[in-house]
Structure formats: C-alpha cells, structure tokens
C-alpha positions as a Markdown table, in Angstrom:
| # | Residue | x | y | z |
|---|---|---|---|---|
| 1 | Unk | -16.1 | 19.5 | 4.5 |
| 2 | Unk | -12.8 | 17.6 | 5.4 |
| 3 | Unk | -9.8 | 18.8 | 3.8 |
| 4 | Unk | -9.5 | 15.7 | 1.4 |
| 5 | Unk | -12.7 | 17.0 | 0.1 |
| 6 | Unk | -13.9 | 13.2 | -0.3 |
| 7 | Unk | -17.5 | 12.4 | -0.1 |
| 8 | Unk | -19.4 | 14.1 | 2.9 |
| 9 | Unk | -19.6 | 11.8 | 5.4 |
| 10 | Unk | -20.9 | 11.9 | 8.6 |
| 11 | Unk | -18.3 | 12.3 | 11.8 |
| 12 | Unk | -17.7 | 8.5 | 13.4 |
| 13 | Unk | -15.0 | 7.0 | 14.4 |
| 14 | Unk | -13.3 | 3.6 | 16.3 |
| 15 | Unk | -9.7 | 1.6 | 16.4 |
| 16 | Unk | -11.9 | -1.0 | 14.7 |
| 17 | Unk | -12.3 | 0.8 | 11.2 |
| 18 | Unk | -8.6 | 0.0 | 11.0 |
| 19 | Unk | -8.6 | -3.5 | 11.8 |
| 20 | Unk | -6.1 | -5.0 | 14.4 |
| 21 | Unk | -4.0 | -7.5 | 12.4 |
| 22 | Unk | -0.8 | -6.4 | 9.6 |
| 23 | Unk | 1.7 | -9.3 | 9.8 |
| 24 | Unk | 4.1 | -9.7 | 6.7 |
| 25 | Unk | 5.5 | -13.5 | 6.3 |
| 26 | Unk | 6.5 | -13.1 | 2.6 |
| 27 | Unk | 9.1 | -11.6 | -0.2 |
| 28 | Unk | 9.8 | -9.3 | -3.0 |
| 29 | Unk | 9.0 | -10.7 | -6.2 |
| 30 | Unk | 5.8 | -12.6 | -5.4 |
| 31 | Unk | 3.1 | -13.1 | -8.0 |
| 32 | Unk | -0.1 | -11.3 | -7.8 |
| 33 | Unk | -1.7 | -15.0 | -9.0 |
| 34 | Unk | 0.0 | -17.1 | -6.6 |
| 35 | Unk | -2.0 | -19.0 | -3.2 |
| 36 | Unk | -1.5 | -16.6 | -0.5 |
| 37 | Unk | -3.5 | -17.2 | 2.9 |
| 38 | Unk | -4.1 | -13.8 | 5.0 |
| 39 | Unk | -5.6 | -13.5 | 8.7 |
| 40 | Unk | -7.0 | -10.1 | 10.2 |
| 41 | Unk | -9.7 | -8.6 | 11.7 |
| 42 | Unk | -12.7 | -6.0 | 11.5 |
| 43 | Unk | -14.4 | -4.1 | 13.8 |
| 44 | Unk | -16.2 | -4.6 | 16.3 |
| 45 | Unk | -13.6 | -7.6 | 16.5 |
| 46 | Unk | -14.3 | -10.5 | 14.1 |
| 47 | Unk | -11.5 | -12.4 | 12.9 |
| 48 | Unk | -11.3 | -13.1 | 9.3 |
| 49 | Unk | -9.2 | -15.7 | 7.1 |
| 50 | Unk | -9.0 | -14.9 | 3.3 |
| 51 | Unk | -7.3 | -17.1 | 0.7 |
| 52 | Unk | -6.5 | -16.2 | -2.9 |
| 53 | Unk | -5.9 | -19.2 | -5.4 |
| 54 | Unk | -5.4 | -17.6 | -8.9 |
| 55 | Unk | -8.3 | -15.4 | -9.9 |
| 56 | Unk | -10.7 | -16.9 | -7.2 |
| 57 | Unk | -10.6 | -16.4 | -3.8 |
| 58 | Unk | -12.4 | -17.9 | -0.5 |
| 59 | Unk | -13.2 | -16.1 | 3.2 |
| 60 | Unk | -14.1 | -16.9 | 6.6 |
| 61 | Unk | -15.5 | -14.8 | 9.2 |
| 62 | Unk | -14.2 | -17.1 | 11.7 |
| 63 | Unk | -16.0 | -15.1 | 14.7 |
| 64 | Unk | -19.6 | -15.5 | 13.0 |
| 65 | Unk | -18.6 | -18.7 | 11.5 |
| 66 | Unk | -19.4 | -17.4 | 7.8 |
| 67 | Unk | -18.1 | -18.3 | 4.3 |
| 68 | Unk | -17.7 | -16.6 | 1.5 |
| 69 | Unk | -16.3 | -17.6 | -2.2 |
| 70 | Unk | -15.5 | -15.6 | -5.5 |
| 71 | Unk | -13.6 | -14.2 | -8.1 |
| 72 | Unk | -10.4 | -12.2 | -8.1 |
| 73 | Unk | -9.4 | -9.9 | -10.6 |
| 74 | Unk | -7.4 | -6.7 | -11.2 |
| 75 | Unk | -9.1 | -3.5 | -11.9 |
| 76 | Unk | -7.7 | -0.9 | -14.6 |
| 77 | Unk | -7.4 | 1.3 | -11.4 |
| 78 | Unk | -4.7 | -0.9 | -9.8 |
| 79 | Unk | -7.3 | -2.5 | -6.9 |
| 80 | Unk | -8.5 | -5.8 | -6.8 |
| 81 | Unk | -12.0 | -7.0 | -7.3 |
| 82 | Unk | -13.3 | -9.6 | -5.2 |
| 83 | Unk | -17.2 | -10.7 | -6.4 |
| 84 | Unk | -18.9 | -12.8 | -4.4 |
| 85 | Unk | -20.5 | -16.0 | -6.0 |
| 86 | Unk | -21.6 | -17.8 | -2.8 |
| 87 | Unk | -21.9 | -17.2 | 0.4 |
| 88 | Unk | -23.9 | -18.5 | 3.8 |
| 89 | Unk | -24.2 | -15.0 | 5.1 |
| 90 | Unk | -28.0 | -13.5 | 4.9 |
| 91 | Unk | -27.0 | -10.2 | 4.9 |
| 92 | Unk | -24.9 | -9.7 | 1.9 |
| 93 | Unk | -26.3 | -10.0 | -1.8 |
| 94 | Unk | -24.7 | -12.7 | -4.5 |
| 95 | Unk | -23.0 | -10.2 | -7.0 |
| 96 | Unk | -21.4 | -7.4 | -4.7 |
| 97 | Unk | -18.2 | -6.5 | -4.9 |
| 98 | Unk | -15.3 | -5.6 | -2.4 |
| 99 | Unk | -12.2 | -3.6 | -3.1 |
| 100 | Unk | -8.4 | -5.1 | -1.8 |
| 101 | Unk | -5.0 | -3.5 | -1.4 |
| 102 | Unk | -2.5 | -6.9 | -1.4 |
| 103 | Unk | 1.1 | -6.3 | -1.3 |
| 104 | Unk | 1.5 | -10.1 | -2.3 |
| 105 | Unk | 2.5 | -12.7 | 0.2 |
| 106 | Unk | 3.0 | -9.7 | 2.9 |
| 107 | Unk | -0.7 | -7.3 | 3.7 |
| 108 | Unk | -4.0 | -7.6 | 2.6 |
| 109 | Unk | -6.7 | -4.2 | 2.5 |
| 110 | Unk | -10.1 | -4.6 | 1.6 |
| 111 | Unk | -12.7 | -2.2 | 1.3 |
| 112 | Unk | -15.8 | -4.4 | 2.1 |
| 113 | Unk | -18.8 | -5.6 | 0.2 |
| 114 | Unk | -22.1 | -3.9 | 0.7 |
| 115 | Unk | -22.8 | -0.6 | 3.3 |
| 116 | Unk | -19.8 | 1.5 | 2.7 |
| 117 | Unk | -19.9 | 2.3 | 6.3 |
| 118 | Unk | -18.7 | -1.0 | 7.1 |
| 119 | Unk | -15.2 | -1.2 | 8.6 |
| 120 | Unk | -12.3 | -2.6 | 6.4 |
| 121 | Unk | -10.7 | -5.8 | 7.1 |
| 122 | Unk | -7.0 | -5.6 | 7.2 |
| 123 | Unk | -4.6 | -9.1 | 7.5 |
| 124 | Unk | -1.7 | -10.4 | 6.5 |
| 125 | Unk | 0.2 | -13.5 | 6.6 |
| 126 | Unk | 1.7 | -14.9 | 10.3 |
| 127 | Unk | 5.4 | -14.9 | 10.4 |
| 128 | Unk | 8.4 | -15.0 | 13.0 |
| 129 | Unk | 8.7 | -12.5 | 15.6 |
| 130 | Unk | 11.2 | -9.5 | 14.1 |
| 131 | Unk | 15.0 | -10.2 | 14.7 |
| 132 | Unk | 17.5 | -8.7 | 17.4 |
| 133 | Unk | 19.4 | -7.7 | 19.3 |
| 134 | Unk | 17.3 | -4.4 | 18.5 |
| 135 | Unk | 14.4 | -3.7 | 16.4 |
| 136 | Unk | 12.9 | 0.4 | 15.6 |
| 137 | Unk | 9.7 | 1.2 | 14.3 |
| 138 | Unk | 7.7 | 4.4 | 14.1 |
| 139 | Unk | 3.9 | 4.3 | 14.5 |
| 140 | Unk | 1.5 | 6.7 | 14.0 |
| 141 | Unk | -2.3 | 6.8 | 16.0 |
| 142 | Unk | -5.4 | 5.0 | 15.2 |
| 143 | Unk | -7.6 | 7.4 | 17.4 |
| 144 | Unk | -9.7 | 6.0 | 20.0 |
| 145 | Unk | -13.2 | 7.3 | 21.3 |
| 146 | Unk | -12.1 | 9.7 | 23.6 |
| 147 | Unk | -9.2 | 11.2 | 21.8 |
| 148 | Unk | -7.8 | 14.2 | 22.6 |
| 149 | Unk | -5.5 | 16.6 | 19.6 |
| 150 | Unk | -3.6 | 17.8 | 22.7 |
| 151 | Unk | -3.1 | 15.4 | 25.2 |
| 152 | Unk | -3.7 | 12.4 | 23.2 |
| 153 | Unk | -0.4 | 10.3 | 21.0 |
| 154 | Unk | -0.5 | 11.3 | 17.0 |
| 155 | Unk | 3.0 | 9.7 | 16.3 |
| 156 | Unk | 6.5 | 8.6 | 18.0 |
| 157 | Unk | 9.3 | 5.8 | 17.9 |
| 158 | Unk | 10.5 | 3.4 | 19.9 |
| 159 | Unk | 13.2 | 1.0 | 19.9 |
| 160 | Unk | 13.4 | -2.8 | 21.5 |
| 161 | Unk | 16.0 | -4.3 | 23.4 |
| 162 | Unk | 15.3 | -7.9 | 21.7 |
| 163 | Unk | 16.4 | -11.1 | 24.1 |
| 164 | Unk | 14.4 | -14.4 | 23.2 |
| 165 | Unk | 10.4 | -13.9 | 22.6 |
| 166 | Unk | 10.8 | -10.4 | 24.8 |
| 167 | Unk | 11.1 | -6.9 | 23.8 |
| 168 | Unk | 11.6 | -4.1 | 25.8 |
| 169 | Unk | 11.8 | -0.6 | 24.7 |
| 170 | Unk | 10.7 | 3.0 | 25.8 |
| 171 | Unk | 8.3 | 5.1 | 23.0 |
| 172 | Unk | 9.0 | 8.5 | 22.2 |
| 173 | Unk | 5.5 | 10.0 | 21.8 |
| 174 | Unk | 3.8 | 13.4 | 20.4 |
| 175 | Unk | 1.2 | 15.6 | 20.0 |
| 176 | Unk | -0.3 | 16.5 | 16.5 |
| 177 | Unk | 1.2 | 19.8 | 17.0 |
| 178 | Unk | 4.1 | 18.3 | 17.7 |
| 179 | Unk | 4.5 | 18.6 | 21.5 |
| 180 | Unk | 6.3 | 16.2 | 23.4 |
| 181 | Unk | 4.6 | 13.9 | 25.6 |
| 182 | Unk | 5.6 | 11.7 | 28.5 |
| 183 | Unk | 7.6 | 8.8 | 27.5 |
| 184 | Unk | 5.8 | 5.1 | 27.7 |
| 185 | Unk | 7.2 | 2.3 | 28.9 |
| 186 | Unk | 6.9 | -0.5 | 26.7 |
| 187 | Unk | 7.5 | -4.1 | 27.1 |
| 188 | Unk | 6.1 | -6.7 | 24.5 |
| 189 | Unk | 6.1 | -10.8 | 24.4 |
| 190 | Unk | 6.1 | -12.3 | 20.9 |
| 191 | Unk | 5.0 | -15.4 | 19.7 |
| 192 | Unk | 5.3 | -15.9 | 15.6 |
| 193 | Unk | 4.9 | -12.3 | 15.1 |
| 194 | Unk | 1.4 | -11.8 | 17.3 |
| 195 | Unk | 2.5 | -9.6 | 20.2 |
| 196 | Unk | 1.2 | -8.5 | 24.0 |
| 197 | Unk | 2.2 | -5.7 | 25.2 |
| 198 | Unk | 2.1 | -5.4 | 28.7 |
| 199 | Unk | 2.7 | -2.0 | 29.8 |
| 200 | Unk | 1.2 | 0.1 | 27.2 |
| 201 | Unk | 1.1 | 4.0 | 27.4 |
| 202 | Unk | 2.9 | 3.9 | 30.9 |
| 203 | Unk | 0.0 | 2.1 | 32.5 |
| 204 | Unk | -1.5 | -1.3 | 33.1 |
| 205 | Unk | -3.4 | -1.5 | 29.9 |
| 206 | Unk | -2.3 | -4.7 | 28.1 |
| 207 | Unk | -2.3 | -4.2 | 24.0 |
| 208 | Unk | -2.1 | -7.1 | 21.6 |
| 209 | Unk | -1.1 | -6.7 | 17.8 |
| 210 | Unk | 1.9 | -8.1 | 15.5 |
| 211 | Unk | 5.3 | -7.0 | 14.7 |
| 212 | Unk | 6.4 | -8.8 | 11.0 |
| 213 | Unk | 10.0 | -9.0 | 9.8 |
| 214 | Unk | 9.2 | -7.5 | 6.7 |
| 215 | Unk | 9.4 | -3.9 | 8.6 |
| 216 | Unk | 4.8 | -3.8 | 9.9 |
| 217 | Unk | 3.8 | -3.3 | 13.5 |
| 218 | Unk | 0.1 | -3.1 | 14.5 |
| 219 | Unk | -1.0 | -2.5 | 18.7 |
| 220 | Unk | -4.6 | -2.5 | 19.5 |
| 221 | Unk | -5.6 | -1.0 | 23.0 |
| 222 | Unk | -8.8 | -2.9 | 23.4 |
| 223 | Unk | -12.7 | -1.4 | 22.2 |
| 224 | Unk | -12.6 | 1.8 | 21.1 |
| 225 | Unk | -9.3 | 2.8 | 23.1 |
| 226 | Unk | -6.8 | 3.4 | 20.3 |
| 227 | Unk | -3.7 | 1.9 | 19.2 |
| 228 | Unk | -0.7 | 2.1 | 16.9 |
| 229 | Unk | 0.1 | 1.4 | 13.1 |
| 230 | Unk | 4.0 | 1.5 | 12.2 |
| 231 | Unk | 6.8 | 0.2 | 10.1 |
| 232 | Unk | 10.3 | -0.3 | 11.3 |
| 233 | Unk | 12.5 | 2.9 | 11.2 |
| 234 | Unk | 15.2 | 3.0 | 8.2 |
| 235 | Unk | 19.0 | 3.6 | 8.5 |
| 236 | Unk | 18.8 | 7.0 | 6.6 |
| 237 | Unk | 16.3 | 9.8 | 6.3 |
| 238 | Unk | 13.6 | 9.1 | 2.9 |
| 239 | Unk | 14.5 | 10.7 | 0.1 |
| 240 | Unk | 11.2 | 12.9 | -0.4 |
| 241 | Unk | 11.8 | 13.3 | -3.9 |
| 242 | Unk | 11.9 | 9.9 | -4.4 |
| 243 | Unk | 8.6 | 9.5 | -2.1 |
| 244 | Unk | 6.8 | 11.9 | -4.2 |
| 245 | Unk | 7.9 | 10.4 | -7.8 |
| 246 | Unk | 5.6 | 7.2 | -7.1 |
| 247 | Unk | 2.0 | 6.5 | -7.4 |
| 248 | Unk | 0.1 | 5.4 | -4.6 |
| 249 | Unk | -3.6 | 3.6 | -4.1 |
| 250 | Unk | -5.0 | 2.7 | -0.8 |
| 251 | Unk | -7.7 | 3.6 | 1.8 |
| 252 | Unk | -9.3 | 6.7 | 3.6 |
| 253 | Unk | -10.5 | 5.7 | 7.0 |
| 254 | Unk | -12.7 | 7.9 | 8.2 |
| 255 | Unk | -16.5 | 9.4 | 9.6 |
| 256 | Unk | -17.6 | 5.6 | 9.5 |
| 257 | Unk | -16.5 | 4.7 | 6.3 |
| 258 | Unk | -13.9 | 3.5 | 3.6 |
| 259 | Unk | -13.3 | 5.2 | 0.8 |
| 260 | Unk | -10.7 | 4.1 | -1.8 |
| 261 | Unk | -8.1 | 7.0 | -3.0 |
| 262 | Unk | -5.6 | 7.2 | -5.6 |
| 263 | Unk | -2.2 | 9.7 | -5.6 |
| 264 | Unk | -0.4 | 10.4 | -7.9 |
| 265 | Unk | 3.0 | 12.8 | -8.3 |
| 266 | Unk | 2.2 | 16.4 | -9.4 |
| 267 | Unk | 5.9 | 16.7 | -10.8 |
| 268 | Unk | 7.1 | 19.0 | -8.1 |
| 269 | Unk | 7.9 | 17.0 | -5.3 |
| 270 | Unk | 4.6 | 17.1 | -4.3 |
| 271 | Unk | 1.4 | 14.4 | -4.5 |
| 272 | Unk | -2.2 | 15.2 | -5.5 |
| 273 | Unk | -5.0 | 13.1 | -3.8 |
| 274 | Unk | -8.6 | 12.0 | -4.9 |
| 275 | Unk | -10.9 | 9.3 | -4.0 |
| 276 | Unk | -13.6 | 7.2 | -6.0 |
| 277 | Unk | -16.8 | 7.6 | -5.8 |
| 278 | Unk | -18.7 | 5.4 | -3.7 |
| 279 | Unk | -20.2 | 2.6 | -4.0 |
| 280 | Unk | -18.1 | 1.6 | -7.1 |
| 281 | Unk | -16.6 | 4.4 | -8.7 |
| 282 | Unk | -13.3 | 2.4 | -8.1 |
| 283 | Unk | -14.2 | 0.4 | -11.1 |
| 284 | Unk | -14.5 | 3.0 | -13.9 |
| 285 | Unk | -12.2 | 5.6 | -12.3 |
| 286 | Unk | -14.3 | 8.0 | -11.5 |
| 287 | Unk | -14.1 | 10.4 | -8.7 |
| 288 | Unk | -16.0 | 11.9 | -6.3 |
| 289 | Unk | -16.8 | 15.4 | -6.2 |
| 290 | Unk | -14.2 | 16.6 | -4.3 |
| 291 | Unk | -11.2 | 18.7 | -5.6 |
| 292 | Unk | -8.7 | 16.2 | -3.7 |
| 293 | Unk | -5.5 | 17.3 | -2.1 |
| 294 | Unk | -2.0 | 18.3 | -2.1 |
| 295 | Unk | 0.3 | 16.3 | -0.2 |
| 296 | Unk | 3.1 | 18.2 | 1.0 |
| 297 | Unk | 6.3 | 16.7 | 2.5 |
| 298 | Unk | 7.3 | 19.2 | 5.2 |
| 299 | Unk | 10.2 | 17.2 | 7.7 |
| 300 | Unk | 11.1 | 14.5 | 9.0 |
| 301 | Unk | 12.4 | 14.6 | 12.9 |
| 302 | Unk | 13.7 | 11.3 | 12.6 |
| 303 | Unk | 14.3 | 8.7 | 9.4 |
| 304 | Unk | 10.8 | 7.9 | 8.1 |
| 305 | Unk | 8.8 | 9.8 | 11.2 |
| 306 | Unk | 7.5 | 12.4 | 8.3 |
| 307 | Unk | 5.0 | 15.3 | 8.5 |
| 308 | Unk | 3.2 | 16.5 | 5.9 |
| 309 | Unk | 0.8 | 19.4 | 5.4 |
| 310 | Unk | -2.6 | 18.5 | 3.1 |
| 311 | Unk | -3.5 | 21.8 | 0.7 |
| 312 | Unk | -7.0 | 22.4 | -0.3 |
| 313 | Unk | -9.0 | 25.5 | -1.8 |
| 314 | Unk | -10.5 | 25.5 | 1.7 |
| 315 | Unk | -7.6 | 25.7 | 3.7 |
| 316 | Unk | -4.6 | 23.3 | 5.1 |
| 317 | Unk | -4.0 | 20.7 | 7.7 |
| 318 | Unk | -1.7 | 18.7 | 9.2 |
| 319 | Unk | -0.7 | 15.0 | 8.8 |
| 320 | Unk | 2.1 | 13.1 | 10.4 |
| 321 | Unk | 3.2 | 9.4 | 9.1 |
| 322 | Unk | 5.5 | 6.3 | 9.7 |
| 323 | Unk | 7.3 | 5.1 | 6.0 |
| 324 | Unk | 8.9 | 3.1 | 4.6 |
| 325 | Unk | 9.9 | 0.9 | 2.1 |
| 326 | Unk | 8.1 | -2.8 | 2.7 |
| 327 | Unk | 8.9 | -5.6 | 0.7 |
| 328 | Unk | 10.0 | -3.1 | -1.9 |
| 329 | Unk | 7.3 | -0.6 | -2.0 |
| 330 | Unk | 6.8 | 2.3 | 0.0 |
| 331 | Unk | 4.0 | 1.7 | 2.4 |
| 332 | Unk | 2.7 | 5.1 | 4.0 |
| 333 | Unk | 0.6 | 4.7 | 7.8 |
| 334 | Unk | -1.1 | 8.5 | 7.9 |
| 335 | Unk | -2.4 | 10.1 | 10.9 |
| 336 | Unk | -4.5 | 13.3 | 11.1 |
| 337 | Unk | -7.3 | 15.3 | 13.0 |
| 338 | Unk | -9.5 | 17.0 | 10.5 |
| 339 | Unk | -11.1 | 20.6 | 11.2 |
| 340 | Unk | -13.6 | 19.8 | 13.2 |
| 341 | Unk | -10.6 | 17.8 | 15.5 |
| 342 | Unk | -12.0 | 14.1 | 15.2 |
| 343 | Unk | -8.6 | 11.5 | 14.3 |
| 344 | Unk | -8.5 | 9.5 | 11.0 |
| 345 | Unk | -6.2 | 7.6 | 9.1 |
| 346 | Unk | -5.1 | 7.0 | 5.5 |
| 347 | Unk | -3.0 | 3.6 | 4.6 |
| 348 | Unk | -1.2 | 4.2 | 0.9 |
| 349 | Unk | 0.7 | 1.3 | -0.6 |
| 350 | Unk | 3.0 | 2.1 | -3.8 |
| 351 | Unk | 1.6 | 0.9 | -7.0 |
C-alpha cells in the first residue's frame, strides 16, 4: 500500500493528472462569493474555462466544445461543491458532483465529476508576466512516463535575469535522494503570465506553462514528458513551526486518480494526513481506510526548497516541496516516489 495509506489504487501515472495551467491575477482579501473567471487544463490536454458568480458557477471544455452549469456551495469540510444542473456532455449524469480547491481571485483545483480516475483540472486567472530585474522560484517534479528516482529532477531553483518579456536563468536541479544533477539552462519568453521555455532541461525541448506575480510557476514538457510546479522563493527560510500550526485541504495526485486529503497540526510541529473516501466521502467527512500520515519537516537547503519525511505504521518515505506563502496562505507543491518508485504529487492550500 502507499505510504499515505489512501485508498488502494492501481499504479498510473502522466504530467496531465496535474493539469498544465496555475496563473494567479488577484489579491488577499477576495470574497469566496465574488465573479471570478479561471482558465486551465486537464489531461490528455483540454483546455477548460470555469466561472463562479455567487453560489452558481458555469464551465467550458473549450477543446471538446462542451458546457456545463451548476451550483456552488461550501462544504463543512472546507471544499467546494460544484453540482451540475445542465450540461451538453453525454457522458456525465445531471446530479454529480465535483470537488474545488479556489484560493479566490488567484488558483482553482477541482477534483472532477464522475470516474475518480479522471484527471483534475487545475487554472487560475491570466495575469502580467512576474516583475524584475530578478525573479526566484523553486519547483518541484510532476513525473513523466519514463521517470527515473536517480537520474530523473525531484526538486531545484532557479533564478531569472528579467529584461522586457525575457527571462533567463540557470536551474539548480536534484535527485530524490538528494544528489545533484547537471545544471539546466533555462531561457523563457513571457506574454501576460503564459510562458515558453526554450531550452528546457539543457536540451532543445521547448516547455510552455505560466509564471503569476502572485509567487505560481507551472512548465509542462509536452505528453507524458514531465514538467515543473513551483512558487517563487522567499527572502528568509519558513518558519516550520509556523508551517505546521495550520490546517491544510487539497489534492493527492496519484495511480490514476484524485483523491481529496485533509491535514491538520498534531501539536508537535508535525502534520497528520488522511484522505476522503471516494466517490464522496468529502461531503460527510469521512475517511478512507487508511491510517493517514505524519508529515515531518526535516530541512530546508534553501528558503522554501523543504524536505519532509511521511511516517506510517508501514514504514517512511521521502517527500521534497516548493512553499510558500501565496496571496496569504501557505500553498505547499509536494513531490514524492512511493515504494514501489512510481512519482506523484500532492497540492495543499492553507485553510
């Protein structure tokens, strides 16, 4: 069983259960009813565009030219549920219910309706292309096909040189384990927050994602190749204590599914983690049959690059991860490789 001791699952993974878009274009302070427009995408590549209006909400697949409408309304859990009341899609029924994440005005997460192994859609609003004369993020892995726990990038930083609409940096890459790898040469165009980067991993591969002012960077290396999830690097080291006070909801990514997950402070500087039962356990709290995790803060090599070790009765395991704090709430990108040494992520957003 993986170490979060979630629901079994069988082993499957792709870039595209992540999603390729995170662009923040909004504030502190926004309310949770206000109009807020998001565009992202979902594996294997459809481009969506959500709107939220109060307590209703409305949703294009733009790639399969398909609509969707509902309600909107907050869940004693802290997620959002989004029911769908009409739709032109054949394949979904009238009634079902996905699951969202929003940090308001900035990131939207949603666990979709219907087949839980169907990827999440992950957007946010466009924005302006992050500000120089240098900009810093760290980024962890979204594992490709072929990934490799020693060869293949779990985590690393880079900083850009920032002159107009270009951006041109070096990334500072390594192993799970913690072993250095080559340095990547790195040089990104912006245009209103979507980026291209044209030299990605010290090769010829072009990768395209968003960087948002609001501290979000998101690189996607193309079907099933990989990519990157990050937020910029702070001034000063976080203050794990502090980290590990807060209460967290967000998303497991993993063996083909979504599973939503809860965690919450033990008390002694440590988290515990648990996730909801699928299909809807999310709505009357209750969790699978796992015994969840422990969620230790081990280091951090540089400000907000962070590893952590996950405890279990079964055993422990190693996760690394890019924080920081994002329109006033800590937003954690995770990175592991479970036991049997396939990649997954989790995405936690502070309650």
């Amino acid at each position: 069983m993986h170490a979060w001791q979630f629901s079994p699952m069988k082993r499957f993974f792709f870039l595209s259960g992540i999603a390729a878009l995170l662009i923040g274009c909004g504030g502190g302070g926004v309310s949770v009813n206000a109009s807020h427009e998001y565009l992202g995408t979902q594996g294997p590549g459809d481009v969506w565009d959500w709107a939220f209006d109060g307590n209703t909400f409305t949703a294009t697949n733009e790639t399969k030219n398909l609509h969707y409408a509902g309600t909107k309304s907050v869940l004693a859990t802290g997620f959002l549920k989004l029911q769908l009341t009409s739709t032109d899609d054949p394949n979904v029924t009238l009634g079902q219910s996905a699951y969202a994440v929003e940090v308001p005005g900035t990131a939207l997460m949603l666990k979709m309706a219907g087949d839980d192994a169907l990827r999440p859609v992950v957007a946010g609003c466009l924005g302006s292309n992050p500000a120089g004369p240098q900009v810093s993020f760290n980024f962890v892995a979204v594992g490709g096909l072929n990934f490799d726990p020693v060869t293949s990038q779990a985590y690393g930083h880079v900083t850009y040189d920032v002159s107009g609409n270009a951006y041109t940096g070096t990334a500072h890459r390594w192993a799970i384990d913690g072993t250095a790898l080559s340095d990547s040469p790195s040089y990104i165009t912006g245009d209103n927050g979507l980026m291209t980067d044209h030299d990605t991993q010290g090769g010829n591969m072009t990768a395209t994602g968003a960087m948002s002012p609001t501290g979000v960077c998101v690189l996607d290396y193309g079907p099933n190749a990989g990519g990157v999830i990050g937020v910029k690097q702070p001034a000063a080291n976080i203050d794990f204590a502090d980290l590990a006070s807060r209460s967290y909801r967000g998303f497991l990514i993993n063996q083909g599914k979504t599973q939503c997950v809860s965690v919450t402070p033990n008390g002694n500087g440590t988290l515990h983690g648990v996730g909801y039962a699928n299909p809807n356990g999310v709505e009357t709290g209750t969790y699978d049959d796992g015994a969840g995790v422990t969620v230790n803060f081990i280091g951090q090599p540089n400000p907000g690059e962070c590893t952590i070790t996950l405890t279990t009765s079964g055993g422990t395991e190693s996760l690394v991860a890019a924080i920081n704090v994002v329109d006033g709430k800590y937003v954690m990108f995770c990175f592991g490789v479970g036991q049997d040494q396939v990649p997954y992520n989790v995405i936690l957003v502070e309650n």
